[in-house]
C-alpha positions as CSV (number, residue, x, y, z in Angstrom):
1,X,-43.6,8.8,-37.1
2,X,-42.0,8.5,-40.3
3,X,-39.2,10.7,-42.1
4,X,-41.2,12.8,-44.3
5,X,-44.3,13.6,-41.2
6,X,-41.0,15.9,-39.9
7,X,-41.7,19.3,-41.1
8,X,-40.5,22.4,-40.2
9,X,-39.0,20.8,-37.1
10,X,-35.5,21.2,-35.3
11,X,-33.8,17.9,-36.1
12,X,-30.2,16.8,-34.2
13,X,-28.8,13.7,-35.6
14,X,-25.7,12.1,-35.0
15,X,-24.0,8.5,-36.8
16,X,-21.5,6.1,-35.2
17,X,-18.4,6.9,-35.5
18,X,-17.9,2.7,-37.0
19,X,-16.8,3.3,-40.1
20,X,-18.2,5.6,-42.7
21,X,-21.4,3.6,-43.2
22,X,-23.3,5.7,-40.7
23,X,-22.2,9.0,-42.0
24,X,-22.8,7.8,-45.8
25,X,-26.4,6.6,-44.8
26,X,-27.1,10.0,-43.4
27,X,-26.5,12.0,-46.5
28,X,-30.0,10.8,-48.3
29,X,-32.1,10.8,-45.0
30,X,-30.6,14.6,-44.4
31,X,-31.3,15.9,-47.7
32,X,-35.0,14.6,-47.4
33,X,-34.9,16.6,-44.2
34,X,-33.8,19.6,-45.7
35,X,-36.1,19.7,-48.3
36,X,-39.0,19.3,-46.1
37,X,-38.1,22.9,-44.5
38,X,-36.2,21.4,-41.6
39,X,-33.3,22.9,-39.7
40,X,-30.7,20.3,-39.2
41,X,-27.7,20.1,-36.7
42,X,-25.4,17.5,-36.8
43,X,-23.4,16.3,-33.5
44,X,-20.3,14.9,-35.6
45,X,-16.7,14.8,-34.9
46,X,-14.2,15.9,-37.5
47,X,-13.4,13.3,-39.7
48,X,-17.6,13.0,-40.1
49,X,-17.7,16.6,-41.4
50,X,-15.2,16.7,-43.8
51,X,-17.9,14.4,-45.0
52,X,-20.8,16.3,-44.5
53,X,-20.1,20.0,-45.6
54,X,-19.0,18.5,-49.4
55,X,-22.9,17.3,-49.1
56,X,-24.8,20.3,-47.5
57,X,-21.8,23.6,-46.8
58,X,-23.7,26.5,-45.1
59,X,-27.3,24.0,-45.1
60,X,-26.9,22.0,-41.7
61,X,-24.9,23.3,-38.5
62,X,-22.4,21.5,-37.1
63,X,-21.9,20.7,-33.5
64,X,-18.2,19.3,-32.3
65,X,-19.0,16.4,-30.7
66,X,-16.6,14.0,-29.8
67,X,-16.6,10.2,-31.3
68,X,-16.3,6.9,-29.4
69,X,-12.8,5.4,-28.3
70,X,-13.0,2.2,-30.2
71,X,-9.9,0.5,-31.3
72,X,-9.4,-2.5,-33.3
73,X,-6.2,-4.7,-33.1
74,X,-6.1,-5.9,-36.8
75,X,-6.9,-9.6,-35.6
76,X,-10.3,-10.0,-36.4
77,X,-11.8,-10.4,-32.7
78,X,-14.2,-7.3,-32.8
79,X,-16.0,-8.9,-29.3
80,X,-12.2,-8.9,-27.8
81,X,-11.6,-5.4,-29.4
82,X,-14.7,-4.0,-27.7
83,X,-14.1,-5.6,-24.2
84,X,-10.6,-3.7,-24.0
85,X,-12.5,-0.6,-24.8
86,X,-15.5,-1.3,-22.4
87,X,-14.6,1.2,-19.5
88,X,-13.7,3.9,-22.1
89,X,-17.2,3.4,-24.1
90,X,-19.1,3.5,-20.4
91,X,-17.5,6.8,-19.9
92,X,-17.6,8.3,-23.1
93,X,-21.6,7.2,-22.6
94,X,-22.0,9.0,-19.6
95,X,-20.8,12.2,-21.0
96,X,-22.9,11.8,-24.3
97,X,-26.0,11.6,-22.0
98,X,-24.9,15.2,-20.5
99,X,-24.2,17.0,-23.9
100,X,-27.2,15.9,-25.9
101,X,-29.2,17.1,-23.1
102,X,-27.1,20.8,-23.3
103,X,-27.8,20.7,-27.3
104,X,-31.6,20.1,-26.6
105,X,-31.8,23.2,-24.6
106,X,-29.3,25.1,-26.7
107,X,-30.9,24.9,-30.0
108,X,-34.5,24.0,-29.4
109,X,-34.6,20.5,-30.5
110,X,-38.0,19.0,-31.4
111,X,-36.7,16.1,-32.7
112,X,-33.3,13.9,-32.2
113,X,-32.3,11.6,-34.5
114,X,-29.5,8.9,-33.4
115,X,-27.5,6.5,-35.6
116,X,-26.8,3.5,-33.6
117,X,-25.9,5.7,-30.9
118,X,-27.0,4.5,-27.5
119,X,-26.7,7.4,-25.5
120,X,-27.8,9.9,-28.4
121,X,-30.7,10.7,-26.7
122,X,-32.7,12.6,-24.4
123,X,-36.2,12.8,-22.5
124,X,-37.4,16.5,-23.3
125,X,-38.1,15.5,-27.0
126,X,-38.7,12.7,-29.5
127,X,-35.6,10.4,-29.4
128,X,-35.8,8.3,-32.5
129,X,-32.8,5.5,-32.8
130,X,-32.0,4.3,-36.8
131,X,-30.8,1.1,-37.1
132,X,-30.5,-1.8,-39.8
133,X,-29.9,-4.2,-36.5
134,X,-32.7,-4.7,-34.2
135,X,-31.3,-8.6,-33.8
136,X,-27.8,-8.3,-33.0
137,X,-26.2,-11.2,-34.8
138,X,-23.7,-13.0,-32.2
139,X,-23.0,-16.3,-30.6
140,X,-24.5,-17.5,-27.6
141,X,-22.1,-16.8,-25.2
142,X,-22.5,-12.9,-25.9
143,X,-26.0,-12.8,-25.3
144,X,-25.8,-10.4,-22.1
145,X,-25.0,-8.3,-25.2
146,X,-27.6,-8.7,-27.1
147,X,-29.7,-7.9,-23.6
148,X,-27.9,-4.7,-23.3
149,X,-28.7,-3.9,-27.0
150,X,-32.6,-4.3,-26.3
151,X,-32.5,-2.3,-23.2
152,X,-30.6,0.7,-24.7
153,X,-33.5,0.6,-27.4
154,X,-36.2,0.7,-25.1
155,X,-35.5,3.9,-24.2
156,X,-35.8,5.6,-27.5
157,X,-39.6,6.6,-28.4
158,X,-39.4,5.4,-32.0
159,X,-37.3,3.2,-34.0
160,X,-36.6,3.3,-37.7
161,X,-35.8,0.2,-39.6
162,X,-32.9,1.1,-42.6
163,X,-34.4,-1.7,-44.7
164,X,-37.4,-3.1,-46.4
165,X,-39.7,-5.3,-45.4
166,X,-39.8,-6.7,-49.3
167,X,-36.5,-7.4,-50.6
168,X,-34.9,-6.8,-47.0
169,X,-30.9,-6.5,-47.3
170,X,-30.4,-7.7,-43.5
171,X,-32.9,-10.4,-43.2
172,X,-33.3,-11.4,-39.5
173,X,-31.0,-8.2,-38.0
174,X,-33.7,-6.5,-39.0
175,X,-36.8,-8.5,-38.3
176,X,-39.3,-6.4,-35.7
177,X,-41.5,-8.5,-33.7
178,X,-40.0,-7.9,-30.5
179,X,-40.4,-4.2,-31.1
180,X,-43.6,-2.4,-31.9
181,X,-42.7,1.1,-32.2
182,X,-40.3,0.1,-34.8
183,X,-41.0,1.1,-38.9
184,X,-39.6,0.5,-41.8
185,X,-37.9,3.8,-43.9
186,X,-36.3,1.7,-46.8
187,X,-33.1,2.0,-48.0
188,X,-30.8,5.1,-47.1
189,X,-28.3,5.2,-49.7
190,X,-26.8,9.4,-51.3
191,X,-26.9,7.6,-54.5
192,X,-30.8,8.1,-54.7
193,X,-29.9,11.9,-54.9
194,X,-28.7,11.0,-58.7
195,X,-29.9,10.6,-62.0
196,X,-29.5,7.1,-63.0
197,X,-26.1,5.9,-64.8
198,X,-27.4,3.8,-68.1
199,X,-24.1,2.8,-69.6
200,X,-21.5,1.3,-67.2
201,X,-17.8,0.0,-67.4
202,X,-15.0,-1.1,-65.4
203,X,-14.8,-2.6,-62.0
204,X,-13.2,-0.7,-58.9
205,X,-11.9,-2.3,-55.4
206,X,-13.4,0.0,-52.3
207,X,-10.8,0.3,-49.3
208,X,-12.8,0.3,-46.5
209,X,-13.7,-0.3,-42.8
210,X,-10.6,-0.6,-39.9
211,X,-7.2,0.4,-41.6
212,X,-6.0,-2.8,-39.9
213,X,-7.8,-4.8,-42.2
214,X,-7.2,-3.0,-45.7
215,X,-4.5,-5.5,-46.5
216,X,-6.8,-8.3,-46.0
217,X,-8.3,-7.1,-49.6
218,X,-5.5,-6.9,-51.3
219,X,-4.6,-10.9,-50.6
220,X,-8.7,-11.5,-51.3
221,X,-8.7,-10.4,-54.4
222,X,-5.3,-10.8,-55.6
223,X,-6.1,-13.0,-58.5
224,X,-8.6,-9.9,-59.8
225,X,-5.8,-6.9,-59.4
226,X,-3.2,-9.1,-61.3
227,X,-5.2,-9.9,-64.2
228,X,-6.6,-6.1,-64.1
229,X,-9.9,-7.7,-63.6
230,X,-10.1,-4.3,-61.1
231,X,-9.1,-1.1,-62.9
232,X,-9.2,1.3,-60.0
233,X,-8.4,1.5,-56.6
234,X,-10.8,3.8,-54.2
235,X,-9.1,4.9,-51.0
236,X,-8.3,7.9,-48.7
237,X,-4.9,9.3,-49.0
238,X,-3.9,7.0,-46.0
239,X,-5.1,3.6,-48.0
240,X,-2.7,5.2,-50.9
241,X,0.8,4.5,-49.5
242,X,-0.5,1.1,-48.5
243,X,-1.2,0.8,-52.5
244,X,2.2,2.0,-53.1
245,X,3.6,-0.6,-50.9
246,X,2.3,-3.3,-52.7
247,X,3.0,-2.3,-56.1
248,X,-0.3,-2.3,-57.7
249,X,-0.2,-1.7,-61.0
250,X,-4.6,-0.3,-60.2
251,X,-5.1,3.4,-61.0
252,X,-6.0,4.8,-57.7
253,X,-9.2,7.2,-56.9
254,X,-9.0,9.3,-53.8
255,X,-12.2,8.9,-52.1
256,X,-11.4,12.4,-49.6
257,X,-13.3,14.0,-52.3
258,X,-16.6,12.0,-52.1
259,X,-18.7,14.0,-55.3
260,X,-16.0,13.1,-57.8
261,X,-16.2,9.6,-55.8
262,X,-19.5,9.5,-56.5
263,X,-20.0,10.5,-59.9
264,X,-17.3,7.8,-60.7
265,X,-19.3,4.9,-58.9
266,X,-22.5,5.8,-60.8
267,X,-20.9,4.5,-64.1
268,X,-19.2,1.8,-62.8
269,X,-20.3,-1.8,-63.5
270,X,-18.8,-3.9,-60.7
271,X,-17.7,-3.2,-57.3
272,X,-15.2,-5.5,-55.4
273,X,-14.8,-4.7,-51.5
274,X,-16.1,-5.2,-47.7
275,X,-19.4,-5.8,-47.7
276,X,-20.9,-2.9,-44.9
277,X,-24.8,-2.8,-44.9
278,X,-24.5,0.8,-46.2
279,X,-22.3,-0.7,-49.1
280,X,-25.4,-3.3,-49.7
281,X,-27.7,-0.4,-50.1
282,X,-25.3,1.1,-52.5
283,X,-25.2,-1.3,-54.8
284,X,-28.6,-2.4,-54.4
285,X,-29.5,1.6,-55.7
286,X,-26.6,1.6,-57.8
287,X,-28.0,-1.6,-59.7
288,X,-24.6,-2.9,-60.4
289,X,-22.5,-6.4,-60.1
290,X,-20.5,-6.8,-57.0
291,X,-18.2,-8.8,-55.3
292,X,-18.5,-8.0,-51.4
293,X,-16.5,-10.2,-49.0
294,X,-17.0,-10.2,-44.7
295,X,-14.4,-8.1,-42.9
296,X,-12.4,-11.0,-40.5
297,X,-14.2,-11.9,-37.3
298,X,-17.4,-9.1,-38.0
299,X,-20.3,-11.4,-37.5
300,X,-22.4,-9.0,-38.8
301,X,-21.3,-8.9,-41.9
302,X,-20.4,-12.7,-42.0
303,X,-24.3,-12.8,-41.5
304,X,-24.8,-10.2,-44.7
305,X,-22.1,-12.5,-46.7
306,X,-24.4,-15.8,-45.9
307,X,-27.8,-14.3,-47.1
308,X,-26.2,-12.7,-50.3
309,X,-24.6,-16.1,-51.0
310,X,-28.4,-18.0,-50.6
311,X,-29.7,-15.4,-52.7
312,X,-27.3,-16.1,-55.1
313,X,-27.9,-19.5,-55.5
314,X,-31.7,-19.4,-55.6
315,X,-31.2,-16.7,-58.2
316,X,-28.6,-16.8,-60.5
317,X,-29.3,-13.1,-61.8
318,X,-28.9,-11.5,-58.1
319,X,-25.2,-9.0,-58.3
């Protein structure tokens, strides 16, 4: 089961609450949805919607459903992080379990739809789970992990693949020979909803991922802001007074209102920031120069940063 054999269905979907990646990479997928005469609900907490509703208003219907308790300490030990927060996840879980099944009956769900969310499921419909990580990328020692991660999979009826199987973005996360109800959708990016941008200028820094680690991009590319190699600054209003403490000299873009944010990325011709899978698939639709750095102690995206760097060397032309 593909995206567009969904017609005239009942569709819930939910993203992680990690970040806005998983909310970002919903937009395209959604409106593809839509368009195919599909109602959509979407199980999101508040923060996610404010997203949402600038996309699709009145079009979807939202459901208040509470986000995971993660918390991140700022010191780049995301395995450490998530330990602390175990027996908060494990509960929050169990109660996910219960309220997807009350939404199923509630609204006639034919279909749900889960964004890297384990327990976004349930056994009186199709459960499909969308990932861009079928092979978790950690070290040896957290391979119960990675066991967990398999099992939790199993349980979904279908799996879709956010990547391509030519010109894949996340190389062996997203290899599928282990799992063979698992397809390919290709990239999920809202820029697709555009017309293309011929003529771009200017370079922007993104503020992105865990507040904790926004300073970390201001040290990164330091040399960049002081020779205004970066022209603008995107953040919420939160990254703002962290701008203003450091005395950037940067115009700054509010990204709380994400169609103006948009319209300014399509004519932009380099982007500077973390380098989130969503982010990859950005700029990979966006066709525009980039300079994307690992958030400290992700392994993920230390991962994404290696295979971007081969594919640099082997081709001088890749962004």
């Amino acid at each position: 089961m593909l995206p567009t054999e969904i017609q005239n269905k009942n569709i819930l979907i939910s993203p992680l609450n990690w970040g806005y990646g998983h909310v970002t990479r919903c937009i395209a997928l959604i409106y593809n949805l839509l368009k195919d005469r599909n109602s959509v609900f979407i199980a999101c907490d508040n923060s996610q919607k404010k997203v949402f509703i600038q996309y699709f208003g009145t079009q979807v219907k939202f459901i208040d459903h509470k986000s995971f308790p993660f918390h991140f300490s700022g010191k780049g030990n995301y395995t450490k992080d998530l330990l602390f927060s175990i027996g908060k996840l494990l509960k929050r879980s169990n109660y996910e379990l219960i309220e997807v099944k009350s939404y199923v009956f509630e609204f006639n769900i034919d279909f749900i739809i889960s964004d890297h969310r384990y327990t976004f499921r349930n056994n009186m419909c199709s459960s499909i789970f969308m990932t861009h990580q079928l092979n978790l990328p950690l070290k040896w020692y957290q391979f119960p992990f990675k066991l967990y991660h398999k099992y939790q999979l199993k349980k979904f009826n279908s799996i879709w693949i956010v990547d391509k199987q030519e010109n894949s973005l996340a190389g062996y996360l997203s290899e599928k020979k282990y799992y063979s109800n698992a397809k390919h959708i290709g990239y999920l990016s809202r820029f697709m909803l555009y017309p293309k941008k011929e003529i771009k200028t200017g370079s922007v820094l993104i503020i992105s991922g865990p507040r904790e680690y926004w300073a970390n991009l201001f040290h990164v590319f330091s040399k960049e802001l002081e020779s205004n190699e970066i022209q603008t600054i995107i953040g919420s209003s939160d990254a703002q007074q962290l701008i203003l403490s450091e005395k950037l000299n940067q115009k700054f873009h509010s990204s709380d209102n994400w169609i103006e944010t948009d319209e300014l990325l399509l004519c932009v011709q380099k982007i500077y920031g973390y380098i989130g899978y969503t982010t990859l698939m950005d700029v990979e639709v966006l066709n525009c120069d980039s300079h994307l750095i690992a958030s400290p102690g992700q392994l993920e995206q230390e991962y994404l940063e290696k295979i971007r760097q081969k594919k640099s060397r082997t081709n001088p032309g890749f962004n």
